[in-house]
C-alpha positions as CSV (number, residue, x, y, z in Angstrom):
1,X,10.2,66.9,0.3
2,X,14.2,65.9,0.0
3,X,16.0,65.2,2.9
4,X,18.4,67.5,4.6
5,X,21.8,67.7,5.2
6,X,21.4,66.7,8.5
7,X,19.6,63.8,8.2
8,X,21.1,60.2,8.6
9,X,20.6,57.4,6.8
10,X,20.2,55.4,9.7
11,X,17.6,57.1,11.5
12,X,15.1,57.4,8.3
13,X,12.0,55.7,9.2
14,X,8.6,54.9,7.3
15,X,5.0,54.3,9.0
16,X,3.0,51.9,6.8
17,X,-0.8,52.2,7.6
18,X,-2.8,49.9,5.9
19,X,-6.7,51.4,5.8
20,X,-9.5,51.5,3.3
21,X,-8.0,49.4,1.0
22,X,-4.8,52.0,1.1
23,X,-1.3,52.4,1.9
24,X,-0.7,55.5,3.6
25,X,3.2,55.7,4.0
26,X,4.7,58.6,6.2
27,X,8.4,59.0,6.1
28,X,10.3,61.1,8.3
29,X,14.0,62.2,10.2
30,X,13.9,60.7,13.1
31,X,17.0,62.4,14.3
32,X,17.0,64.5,17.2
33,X,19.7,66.4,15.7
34,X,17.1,68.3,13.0
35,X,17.0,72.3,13.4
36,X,13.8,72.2,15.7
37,X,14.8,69.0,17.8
38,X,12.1,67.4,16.7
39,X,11.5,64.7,14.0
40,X,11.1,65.9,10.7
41,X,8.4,64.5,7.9
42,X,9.9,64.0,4.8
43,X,7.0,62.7,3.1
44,X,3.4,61.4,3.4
45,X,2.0,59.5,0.4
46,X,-0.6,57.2,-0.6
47,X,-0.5,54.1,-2.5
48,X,-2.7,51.1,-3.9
49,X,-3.3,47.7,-1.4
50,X,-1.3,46.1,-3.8
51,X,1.2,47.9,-5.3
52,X,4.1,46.9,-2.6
53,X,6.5,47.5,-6.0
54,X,6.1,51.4,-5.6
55,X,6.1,51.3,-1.8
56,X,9.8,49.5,-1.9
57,X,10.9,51.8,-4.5
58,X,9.7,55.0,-2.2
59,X,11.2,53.0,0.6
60,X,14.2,52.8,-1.2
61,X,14.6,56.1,-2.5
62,X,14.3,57.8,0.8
63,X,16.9,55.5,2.0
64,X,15.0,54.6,5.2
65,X,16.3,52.0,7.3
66,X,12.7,50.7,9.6
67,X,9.2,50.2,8.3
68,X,6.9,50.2,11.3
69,X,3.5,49.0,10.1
70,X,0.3,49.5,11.9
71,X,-1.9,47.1,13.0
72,X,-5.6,47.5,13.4
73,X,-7.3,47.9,16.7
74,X,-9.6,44.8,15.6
75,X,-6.8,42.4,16.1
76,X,-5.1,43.5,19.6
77,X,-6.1,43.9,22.6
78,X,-5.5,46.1,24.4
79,X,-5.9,46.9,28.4
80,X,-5.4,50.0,30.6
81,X,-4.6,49.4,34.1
82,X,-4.0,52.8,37.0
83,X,-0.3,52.0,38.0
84,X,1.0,54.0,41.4
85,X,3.2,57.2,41.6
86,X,6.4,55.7,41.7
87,X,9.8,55.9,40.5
88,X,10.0,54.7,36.5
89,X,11.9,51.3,38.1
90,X,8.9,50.6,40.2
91,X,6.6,51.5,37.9
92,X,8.0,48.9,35.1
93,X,7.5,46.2,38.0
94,X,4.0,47.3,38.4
95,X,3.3,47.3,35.2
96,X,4.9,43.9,34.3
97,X,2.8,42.7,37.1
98,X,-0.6,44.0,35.4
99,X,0.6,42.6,32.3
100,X,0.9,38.6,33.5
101,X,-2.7,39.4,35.1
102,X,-4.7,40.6,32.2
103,X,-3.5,38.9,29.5
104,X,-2.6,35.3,31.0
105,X,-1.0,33.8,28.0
106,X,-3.0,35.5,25.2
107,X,-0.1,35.9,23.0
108,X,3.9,35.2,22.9
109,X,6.0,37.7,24.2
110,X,7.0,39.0,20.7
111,X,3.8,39.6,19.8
112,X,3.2,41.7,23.7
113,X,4.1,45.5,24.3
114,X,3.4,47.7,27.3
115,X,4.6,51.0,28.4
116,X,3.8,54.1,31.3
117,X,1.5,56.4,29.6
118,X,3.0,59.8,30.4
119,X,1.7,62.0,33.1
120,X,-0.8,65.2,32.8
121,X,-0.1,67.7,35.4
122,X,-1.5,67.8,38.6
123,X,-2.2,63.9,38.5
124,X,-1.8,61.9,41.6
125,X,-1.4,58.9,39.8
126,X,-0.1,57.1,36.5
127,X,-1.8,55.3,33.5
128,X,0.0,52.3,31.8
129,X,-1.2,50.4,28.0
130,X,-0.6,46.7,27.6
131,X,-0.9,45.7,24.0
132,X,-1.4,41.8,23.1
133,X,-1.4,40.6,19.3
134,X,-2.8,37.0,19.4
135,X,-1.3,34.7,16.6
136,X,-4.4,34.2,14.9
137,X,-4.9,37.5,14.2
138,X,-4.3,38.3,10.5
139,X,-0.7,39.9,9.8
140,X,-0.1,43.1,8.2
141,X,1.5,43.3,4.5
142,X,4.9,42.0,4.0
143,X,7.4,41.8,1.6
144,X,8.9,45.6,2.5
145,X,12.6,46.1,1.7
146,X,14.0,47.2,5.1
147,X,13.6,46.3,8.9
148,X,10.0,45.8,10.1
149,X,8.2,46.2,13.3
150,X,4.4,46.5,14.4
151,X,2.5,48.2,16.7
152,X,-1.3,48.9,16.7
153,X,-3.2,52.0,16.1
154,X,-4.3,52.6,19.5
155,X,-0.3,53.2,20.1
156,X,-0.6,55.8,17.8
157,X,-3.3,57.9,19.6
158,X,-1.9,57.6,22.8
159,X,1.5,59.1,21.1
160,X,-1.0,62.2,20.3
161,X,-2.4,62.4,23.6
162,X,1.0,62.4,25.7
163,X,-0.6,63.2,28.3
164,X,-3.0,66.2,27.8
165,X,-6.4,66.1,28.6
166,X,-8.6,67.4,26.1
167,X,-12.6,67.5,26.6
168,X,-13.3,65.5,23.6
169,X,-12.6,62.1,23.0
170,X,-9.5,60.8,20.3
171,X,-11.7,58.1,17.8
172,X,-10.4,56.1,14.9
173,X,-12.9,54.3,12.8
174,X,-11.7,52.2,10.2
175,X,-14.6,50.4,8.3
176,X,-12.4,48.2,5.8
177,X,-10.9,46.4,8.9
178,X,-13.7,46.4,11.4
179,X,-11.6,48.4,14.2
180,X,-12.5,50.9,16.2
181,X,-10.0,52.5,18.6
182,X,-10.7,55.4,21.0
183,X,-9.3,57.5,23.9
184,X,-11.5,58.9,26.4
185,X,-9.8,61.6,29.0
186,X,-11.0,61.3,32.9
187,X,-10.0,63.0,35.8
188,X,-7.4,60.4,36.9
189,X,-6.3,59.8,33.1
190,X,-7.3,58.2,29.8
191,X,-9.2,55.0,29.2
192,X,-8.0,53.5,26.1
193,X,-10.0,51.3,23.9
194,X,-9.5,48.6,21.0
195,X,-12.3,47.0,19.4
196,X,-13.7,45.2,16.5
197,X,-17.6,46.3,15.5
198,X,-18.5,44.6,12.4
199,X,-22.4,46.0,11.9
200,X,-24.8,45.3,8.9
201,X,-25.7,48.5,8.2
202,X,-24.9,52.2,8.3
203,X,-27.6,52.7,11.5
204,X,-26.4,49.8,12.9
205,X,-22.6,51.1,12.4
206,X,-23.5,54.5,14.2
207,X,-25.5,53.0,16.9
208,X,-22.5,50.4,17.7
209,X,-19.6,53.0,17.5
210,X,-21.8,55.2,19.9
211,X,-23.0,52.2,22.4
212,X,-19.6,51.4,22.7
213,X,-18.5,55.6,23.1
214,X,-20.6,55.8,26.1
215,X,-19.9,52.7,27.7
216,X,-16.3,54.0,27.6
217,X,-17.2,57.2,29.6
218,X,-19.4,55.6,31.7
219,X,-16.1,53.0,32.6
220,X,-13.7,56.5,33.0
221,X,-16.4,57.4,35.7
222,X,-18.3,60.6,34.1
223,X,-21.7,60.9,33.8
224,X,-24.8,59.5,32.1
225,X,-25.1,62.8,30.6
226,X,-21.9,63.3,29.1
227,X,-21.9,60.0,27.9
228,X,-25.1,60.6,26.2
229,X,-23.7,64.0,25.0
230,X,-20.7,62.0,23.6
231,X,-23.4,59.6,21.1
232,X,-25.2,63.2,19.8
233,X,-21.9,65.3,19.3
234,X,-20.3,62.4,17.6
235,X,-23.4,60.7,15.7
236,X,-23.4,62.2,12.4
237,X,-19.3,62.2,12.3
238,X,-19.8,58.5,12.9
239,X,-22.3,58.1,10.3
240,X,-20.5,60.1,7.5
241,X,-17.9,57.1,7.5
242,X,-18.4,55.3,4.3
243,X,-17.7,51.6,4.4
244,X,-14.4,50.7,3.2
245,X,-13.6,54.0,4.7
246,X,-11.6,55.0,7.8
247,X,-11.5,58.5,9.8
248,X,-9.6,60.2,12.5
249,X,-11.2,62.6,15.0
250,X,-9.3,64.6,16.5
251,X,-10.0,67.2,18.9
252,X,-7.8,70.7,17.7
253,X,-5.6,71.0,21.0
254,X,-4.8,67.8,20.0
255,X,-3.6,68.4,16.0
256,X,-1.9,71.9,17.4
257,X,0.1,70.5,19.9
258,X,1.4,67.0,17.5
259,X,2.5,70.0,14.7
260,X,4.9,71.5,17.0
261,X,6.2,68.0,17.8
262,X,6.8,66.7,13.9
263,X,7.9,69.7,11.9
264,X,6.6,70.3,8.4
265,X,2.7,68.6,9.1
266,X,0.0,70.9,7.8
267,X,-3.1,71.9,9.9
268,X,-5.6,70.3,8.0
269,X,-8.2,68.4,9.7
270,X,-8.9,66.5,6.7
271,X,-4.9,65.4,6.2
272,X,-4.7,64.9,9.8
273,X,-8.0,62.6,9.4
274,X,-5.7,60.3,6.5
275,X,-2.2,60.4,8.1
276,X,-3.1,60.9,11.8
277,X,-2.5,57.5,13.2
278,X,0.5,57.0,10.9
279,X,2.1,60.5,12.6
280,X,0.8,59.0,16.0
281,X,3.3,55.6,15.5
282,X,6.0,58.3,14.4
283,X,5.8,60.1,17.7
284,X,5.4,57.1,19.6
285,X,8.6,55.7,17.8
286,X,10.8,58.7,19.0
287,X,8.9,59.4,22.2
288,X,8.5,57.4,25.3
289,X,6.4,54.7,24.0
290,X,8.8,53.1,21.5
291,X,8.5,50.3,23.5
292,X,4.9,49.8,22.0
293,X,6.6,49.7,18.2
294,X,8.6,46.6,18.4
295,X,6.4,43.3,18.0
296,X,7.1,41.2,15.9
297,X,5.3,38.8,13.5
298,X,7.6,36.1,14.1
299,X,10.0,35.4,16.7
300,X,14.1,37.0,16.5
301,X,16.4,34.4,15.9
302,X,19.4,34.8,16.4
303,X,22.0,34.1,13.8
304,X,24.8,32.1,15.7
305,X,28.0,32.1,14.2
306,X,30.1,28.8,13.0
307,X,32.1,29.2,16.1
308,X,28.5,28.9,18.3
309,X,26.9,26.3,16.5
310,X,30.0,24.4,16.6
311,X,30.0,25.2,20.7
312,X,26.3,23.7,21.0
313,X,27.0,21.0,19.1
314,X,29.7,19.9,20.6
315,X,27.3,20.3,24.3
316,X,25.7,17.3,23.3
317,X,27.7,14.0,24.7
318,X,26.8,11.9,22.0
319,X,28.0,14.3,19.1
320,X,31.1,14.8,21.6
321,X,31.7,10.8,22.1
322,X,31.6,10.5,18.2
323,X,33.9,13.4,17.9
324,X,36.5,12.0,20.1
325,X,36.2,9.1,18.2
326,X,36.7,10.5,14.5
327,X,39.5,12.4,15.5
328,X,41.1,9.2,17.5
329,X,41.1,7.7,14.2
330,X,42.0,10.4,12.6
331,X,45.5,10.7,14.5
332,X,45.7,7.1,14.3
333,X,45.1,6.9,10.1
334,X,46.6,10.2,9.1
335,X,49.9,9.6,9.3
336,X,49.5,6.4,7.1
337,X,47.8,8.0,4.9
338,X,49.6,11.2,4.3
339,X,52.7,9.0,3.8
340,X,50.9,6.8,1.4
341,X,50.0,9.8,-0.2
342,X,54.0,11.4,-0.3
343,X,54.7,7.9,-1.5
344,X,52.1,7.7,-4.7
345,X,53.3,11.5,-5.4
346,X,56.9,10.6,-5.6
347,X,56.2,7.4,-7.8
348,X,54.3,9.1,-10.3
349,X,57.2,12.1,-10.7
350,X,59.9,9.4,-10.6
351,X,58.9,6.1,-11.7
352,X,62.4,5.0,-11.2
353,X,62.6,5.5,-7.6
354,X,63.5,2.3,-6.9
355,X,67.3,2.4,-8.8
356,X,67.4,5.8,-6.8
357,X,67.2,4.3,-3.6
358,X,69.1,0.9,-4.5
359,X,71.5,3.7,-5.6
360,X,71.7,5.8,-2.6
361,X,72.3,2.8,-0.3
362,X,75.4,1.9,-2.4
363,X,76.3,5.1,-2.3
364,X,76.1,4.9,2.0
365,X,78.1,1.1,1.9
366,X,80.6,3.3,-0.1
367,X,81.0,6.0,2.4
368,X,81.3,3.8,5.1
369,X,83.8,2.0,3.3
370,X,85.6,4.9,2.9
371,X,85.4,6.0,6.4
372,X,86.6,2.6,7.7
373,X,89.8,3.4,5.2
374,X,90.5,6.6,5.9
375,X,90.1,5.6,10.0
376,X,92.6,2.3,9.1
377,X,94.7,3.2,5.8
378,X,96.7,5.4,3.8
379,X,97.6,5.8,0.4
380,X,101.6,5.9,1.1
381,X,102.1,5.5,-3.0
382,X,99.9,8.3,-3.5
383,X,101.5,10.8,-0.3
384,X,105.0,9.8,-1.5
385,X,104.1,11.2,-5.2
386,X,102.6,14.4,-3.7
387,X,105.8,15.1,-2.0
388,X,107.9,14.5,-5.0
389,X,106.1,16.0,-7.2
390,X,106.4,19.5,-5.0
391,X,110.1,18.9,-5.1
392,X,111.9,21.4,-7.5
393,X,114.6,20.9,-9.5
394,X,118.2,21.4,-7.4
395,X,117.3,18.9,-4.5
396,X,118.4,15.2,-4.2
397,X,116.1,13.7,-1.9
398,X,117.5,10.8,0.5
399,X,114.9,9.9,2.7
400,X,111.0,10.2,3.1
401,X,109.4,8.8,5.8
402,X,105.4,8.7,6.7
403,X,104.4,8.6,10.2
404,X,100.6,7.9,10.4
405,X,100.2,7.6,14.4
406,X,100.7,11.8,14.7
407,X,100.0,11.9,11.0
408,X,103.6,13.7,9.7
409,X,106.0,13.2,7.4
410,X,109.7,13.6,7.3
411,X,112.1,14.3,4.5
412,X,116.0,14.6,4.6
413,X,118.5,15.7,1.5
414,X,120.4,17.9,-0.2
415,X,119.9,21.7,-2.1
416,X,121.9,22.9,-4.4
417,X,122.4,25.9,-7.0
418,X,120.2,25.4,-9.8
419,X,119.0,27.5,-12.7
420,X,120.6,31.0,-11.1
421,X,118.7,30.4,-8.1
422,X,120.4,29.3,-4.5
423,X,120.0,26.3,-2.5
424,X,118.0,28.4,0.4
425,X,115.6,30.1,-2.9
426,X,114.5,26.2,-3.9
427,X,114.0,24.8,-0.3
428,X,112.0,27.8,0.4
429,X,110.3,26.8,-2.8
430,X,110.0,23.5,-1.6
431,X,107.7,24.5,1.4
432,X,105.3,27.2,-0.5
433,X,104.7,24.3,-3.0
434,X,104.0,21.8,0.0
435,X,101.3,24.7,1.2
436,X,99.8,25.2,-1.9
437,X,99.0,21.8,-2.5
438,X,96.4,22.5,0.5
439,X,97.7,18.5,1.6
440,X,101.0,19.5,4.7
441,X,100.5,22.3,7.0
442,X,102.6,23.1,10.3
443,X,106.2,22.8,8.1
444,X,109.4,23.1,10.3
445,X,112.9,23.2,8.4
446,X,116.1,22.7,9.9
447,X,119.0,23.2,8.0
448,X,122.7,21.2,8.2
449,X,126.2,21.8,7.2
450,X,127.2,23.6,3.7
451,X,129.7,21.8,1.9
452,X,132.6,23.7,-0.3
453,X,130.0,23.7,-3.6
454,X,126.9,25.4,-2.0
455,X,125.1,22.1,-1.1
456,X,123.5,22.3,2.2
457,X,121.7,19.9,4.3
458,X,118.3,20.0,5.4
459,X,115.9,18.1,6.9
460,X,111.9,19.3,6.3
461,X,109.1,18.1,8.3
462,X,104.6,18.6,7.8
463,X,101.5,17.5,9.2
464,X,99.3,15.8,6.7
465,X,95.9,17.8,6.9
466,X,94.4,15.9,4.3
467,X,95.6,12.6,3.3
468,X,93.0,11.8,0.6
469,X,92.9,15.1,-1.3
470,X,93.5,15.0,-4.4
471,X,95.6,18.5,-5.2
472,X,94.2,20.0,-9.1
473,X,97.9,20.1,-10.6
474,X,98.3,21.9,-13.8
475,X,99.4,19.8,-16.5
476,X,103.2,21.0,-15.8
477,X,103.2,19.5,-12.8
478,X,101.0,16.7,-13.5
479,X,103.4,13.6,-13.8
480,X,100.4,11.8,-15.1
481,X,99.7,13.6,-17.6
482,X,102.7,14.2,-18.7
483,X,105.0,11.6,-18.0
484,X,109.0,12.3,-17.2
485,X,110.1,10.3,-20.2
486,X,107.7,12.7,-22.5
487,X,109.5,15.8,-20.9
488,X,112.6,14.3,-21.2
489,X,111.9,13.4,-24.8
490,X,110.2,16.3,-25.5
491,X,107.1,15.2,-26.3
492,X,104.0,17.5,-25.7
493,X,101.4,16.2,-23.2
494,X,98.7,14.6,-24.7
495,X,100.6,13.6,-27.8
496,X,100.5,9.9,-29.5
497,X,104.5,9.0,-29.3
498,X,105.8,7.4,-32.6
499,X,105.7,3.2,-32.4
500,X,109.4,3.1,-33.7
501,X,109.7,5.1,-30.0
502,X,108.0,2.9,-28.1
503,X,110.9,1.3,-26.6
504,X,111.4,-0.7,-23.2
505,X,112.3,1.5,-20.4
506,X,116.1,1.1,-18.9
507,X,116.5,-1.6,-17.0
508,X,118.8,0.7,-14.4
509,X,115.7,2.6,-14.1
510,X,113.8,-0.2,-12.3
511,X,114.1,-0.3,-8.4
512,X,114.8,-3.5,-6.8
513,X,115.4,-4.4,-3.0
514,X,114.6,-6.5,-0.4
515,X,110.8,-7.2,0.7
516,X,111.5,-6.7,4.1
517,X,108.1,-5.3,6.1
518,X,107.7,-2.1,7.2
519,X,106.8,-1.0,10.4
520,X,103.4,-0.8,11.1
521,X,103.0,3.2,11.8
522,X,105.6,4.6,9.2
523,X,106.3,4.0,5.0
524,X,109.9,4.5,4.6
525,X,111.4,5.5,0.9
526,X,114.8,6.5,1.4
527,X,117.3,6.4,-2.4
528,X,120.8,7.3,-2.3
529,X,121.6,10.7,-4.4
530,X,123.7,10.7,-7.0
531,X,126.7,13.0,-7.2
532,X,125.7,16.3,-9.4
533,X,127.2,16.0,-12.6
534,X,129.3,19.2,-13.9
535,X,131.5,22.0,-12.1
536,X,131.3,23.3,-9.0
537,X,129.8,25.9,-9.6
538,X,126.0,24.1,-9.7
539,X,124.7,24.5,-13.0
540,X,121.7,22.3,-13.8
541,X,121.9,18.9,-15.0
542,X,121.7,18.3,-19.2
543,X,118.1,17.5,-20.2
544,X,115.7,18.6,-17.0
545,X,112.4,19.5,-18.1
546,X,111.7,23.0,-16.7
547,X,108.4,23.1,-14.4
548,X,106.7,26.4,-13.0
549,X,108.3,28.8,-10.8
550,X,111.7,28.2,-12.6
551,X,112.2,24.6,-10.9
552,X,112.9,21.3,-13.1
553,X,112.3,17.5,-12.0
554,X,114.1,16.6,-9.1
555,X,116.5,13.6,-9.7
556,X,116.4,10.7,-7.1
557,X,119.1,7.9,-7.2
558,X,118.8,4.7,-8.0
559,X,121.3,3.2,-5.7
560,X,119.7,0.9,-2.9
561,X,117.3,2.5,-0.6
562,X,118.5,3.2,3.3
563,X,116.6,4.8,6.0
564,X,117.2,2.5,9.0
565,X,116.8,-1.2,9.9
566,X,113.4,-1.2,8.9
567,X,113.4,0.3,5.3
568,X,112.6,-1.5,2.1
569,X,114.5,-0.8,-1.2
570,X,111.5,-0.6,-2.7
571,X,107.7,1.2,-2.1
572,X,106.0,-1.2,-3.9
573,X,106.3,-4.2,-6.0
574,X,106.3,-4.4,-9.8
575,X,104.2,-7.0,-11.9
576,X,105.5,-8.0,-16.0
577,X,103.6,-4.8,-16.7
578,X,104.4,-2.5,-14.6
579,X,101.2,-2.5,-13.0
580,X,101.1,-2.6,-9.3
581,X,100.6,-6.3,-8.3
582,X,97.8,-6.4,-6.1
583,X,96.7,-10.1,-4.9
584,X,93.4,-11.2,-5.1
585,X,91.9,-11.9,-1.8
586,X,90.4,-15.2,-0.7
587,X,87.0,-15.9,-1.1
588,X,85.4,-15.7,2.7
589,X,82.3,-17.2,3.5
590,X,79.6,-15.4,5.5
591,X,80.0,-17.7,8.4
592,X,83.8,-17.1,8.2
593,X,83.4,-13.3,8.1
594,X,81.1,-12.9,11.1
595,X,83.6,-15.4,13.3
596,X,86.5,-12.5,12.5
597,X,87.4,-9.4,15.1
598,X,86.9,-6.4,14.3
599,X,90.5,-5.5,13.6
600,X,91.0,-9.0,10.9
601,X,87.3,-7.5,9.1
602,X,88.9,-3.9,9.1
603,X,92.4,-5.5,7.4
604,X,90.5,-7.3,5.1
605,X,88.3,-5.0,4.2
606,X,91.6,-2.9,3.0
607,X,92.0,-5.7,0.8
608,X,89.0,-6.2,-0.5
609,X,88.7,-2.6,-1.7
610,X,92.3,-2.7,-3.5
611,X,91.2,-5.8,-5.3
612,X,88.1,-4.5,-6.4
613,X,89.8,-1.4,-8.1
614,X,92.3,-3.6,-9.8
615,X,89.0,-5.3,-11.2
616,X,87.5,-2.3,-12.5
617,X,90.9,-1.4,-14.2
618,X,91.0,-4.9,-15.6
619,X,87.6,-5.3,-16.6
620,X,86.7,-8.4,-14.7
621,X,82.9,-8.1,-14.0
622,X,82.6,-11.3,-12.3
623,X,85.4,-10.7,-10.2
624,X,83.9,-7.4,-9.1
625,X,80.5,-9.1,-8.2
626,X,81.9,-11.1,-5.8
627,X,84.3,-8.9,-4.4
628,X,80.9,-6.3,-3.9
629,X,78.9,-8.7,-2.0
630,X,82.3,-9.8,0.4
631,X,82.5,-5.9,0.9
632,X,78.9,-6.0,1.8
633,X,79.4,-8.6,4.6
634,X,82.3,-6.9,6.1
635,X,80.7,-3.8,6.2
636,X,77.8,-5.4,7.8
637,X,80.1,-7.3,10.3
638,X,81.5,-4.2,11.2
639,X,78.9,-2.4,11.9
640,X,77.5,-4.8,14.2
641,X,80.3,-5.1,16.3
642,X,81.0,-1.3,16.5
């Protein structure tokens, strides 16, 4: 038969009964949802003892879920006690009861099943089975591909009884095994029997199976007679059993009534007689006495999960002692070794990690050098160039002054006409290139008198944002790249000059004044202008070199500088060269540094750094070395007393 639409996979189930040296499988719906409510037989088939290949694949093909083999009454026992009419509650506790009193240990609870037969009508009282498989009773085949469960073949009869009362008895004989199981109806109920009759012949077989009838009737309380009527209806029935051989006798009420309970079973006697017991665990499997269907060969175990074992494990105060401890040293260790780890990772991708580091702390002395000069010094040489070199053409500069306490500067002179533009068009020039040097901000102009040639006054004065910027100037307004003497000569930037015009610079051109000090807070350049050359009219002076926006080179005089008592007529001193003269600091040792305050290391420092960039320009190595490691000293003495 094929299975229905209805069916579902999960409530396929197969009876395995072993009998006769035979497998007689019966496979079924167990679902209640089937057109008749009932369970539905899908198959009843017979194999070989041994062929447990073409059982799976049947198994298998069916798609059933739970195998419940049978067990032969010859290794159960099984006992049938009168429980009270009671409510199902009360009667479990009875029959629990009954239980621990018949069987006293016999077998693990596993290997136990009892259940409340179910009633006849008119009974005053109720039946219950307890079922016991002791250990060293042989087990059943194994080796089946699904879920299996047990129960005996005295489970299966009392499924076909449920509870009616025929006149005849229900017997099982099943040579092969030696078991003999039989129900015997009395007016209060059913006695239910289990056996094992093992006799030497096929007389003493008969005579056995029929002692053993009687004695049941005689215990359900009928009569000599009908027990003696029981041997003589059921002698030759008994006798026709073959050995190796197995029967069922079933009474007809019996076989009509289990057909309307499993759809599609025929009505023979004789299939009834092969599949019987198997149909009987069916029943009892979707019936009230599945509790009778679940032993077990071996114990359930649980499987716990990682999370569980890890739970129990940890129970145990010695495994928790000697976890405490592993993960004590494990906080204590890890780090070390993770940054052992970080360390052996970084020297293998850069074996050269050493000049890295030795390179990044000179880089930190560096900026903290730096830092301790832009907190303590300016650049004045390099400010004053930024502001002159943002002068246009058409004004004569007379004063500059630097302020560093508010961080200002201050210029003072004269505009003039120049190149078709007015005085007011080239200051105004003035302060945009100021701003777009990204050096001044906050610029306030104040303008003086005019004179009769268009030459006004003015006095223009800017915060210094950024002291130590160095402002990208295009090659036109690069004086170091392009020098004023190239412009004026007309030599392109960049360009080798011609040797016969390498020729010493004016000597009017050099400035020369008193070395007075200046004062502490301020650098003061102040250079008298020199009258404009030409007409009144303000035309630009013969040979300027024409710079962006239509503005030449500013001229500045070379009279003696003035800008009050405390100017010098010079911003810094010349050497035979040209080159700035920058004196070479006095060798300090490190006992002399660390007796210095703060403010001496901070001056010195100053000097230290200028000296070590004259030494780079002149190529003194030696020099340098030593100036490096007096650097070193005052930047560690300064940072220890900060």
């Amino acid at each position: 038969m094929s299975k229905t639409n209805s069916q579902s996979e999960n409530s396929i189930l197969a009876v395995v009964h072993r009998t006769g040296g035979k497998l007689r499988v019966v496979i079924a719906n167990g679902a209640t949802g089937t057109a008749t409510g009932t369970p539905e037989l899908l198959t009843a088939v017979e194999f070989p003892d041994a062929d447990g290949e073409a059982l799976n694949a049947e198994l298998q093909r069916h798609g059933v879920s739970r195998v419940i083999g049978v067990i032969p009454a010859s290794s159960v026992i099984c006992r049938t006690c009168t429980l009270p009419s009671a409510q199902p509650e009360q009667l479990e506790q009875a029959l629990r009861l009954q239980a621990e009193a018949h069987l006293l240990g016999h077998a693990p609870e596993h290997r136990t099943a009892m259940a409340v037969l179910p009633e006849a009508p008119g009974e005053t009282s109720r039946s219950g089975i307890i079922l016991s498989w002791p250990e060293s009773a042989p087990a059943p085949p194994t080796g089946l591909a699904a879920e299996r469960t047990f129960t005996p073949d005295i489970a299966g009869l009392a499924a076909l009884l449920n509870g009616q009362r025929p006149t005849d008895p229900i017997i099982f004989l099943d040579r092969s095994s030696s078991a003999l199981a039989l129900i015997v109806p009395h007016a209060n109920g059913a006695l239910l029997r289990a056996t094992r009759e093992e006799p030497t012949s096929d007389g003493a077989w008969r005579q056995q199976v029929g002692r053993v009838l009687a004695e049941t009737a005689l215990n359900g309380g009928h009569s000599p007679g009908y027990a003696n009527a029981l041997q003589q209806k059921f002698g030759d029935a008994i006798g026709r059993v073959e050995p190796n051989a197995a029967a069922l006798l079933l009474p007809p009420e019996i076989i009509d009534a289990a057909r309307t309970r499993v759809s599609g079973t025929p009505a023979e006697p004789a299939w009834w007689s092969d599949y019987g017991v198997a149909v009987g665990v069916l029943l009892a499997a979707t019936g009230p006495l599945a509790r009778l269907t679940g032993m077990l060969d071996t114990p359930f175990q649980e499987k716990p999960s990682r999370l569980d074992r890890l739970t129990v494990s940890l129970s145990q105060p010695r495994t928790a002692f000697r976890t405490a401890v592993v993960c004590l040293l494990l906080f204590a260790v890890a780090p070390v070794a993770i940054a052992g780890l970080r360390v052996t990772v970084l020297k293998l991708r850069h074996p050269d990690l050493g000049q890295h580091v030795a390179a990044l702390n000179d880089r930190k002395v560096e900026f903290a050098m730096y830092h301790a000069l832009e907190q303590e010094s300016w650049s004045a040489t390099k400010l004053l160039a930024d502001i002159v070199t943002n002068t246009p053409m058409g004004i004569d500069l007379e004063a500059m002054r630097l302020q560093r306490s508010d961080m200002s500067f201050s210029i003072s002179g004269q505009a003039r006409p120049h190149d078709g533009k007015s005085a007011t068009e080239i200051v105004s020039a003035l302060e945009r290139s100021l701003l777009d040097s990204r050096l001044f901000n906050s610029i306030q102009l104040n303008w003086g008198d005019r004179n009769a040639y268009q030459h006004y006054q003015f006095d223009l004065s800017a915060k210094i944002e950024r002291p130590f910027y160095r402002s990208p100037y295009d090659v036109e307004n690069d004086f170091g790249k392009w020098s004023y003497a190239d412009r004026r000569d007309n030599i392109p930037p960049g360009a080798e000059p011609d040797a016969a015009m390498a020729v010493e610079d004016d000597p009017a051109a050099d400035v020369t004044g008193s070395a007075d000090p200046a004062p502490p807070d301020a650098a003061i350049a102040t250079a008298e202008t020199t009258p404009p050359d030409g007409d009144p009219t303000g035309e630009s002076d013969t040979g300027a070199t024409r710079r962006p926006g239509g503005f030449d080179r500013p001229r500045v005089g070379t009279g003696s500088s003035s800008g009050g008592p405390g100017s010098r007529s010079s911003l810094t001193d010349r050497d035979q060269t040209g080159t700035a003269a920058i004196g070479i600091p006095e060798q300090l040792s490190e006992a002399q540094i660390d007796s210095m305050s703060i403010e001496d290391v901070r001056k010195h420092l100053v000097e230290v750094s200028k000296a070590s960039a004259r030494a780079r320009k002149m190529g003194d190595t030696e020099l340098q070395d030593r100036l490096k490691v007096e650097r070193d000293l005052l930047l560690k003495r300064l940072r220890g007393g900060l």
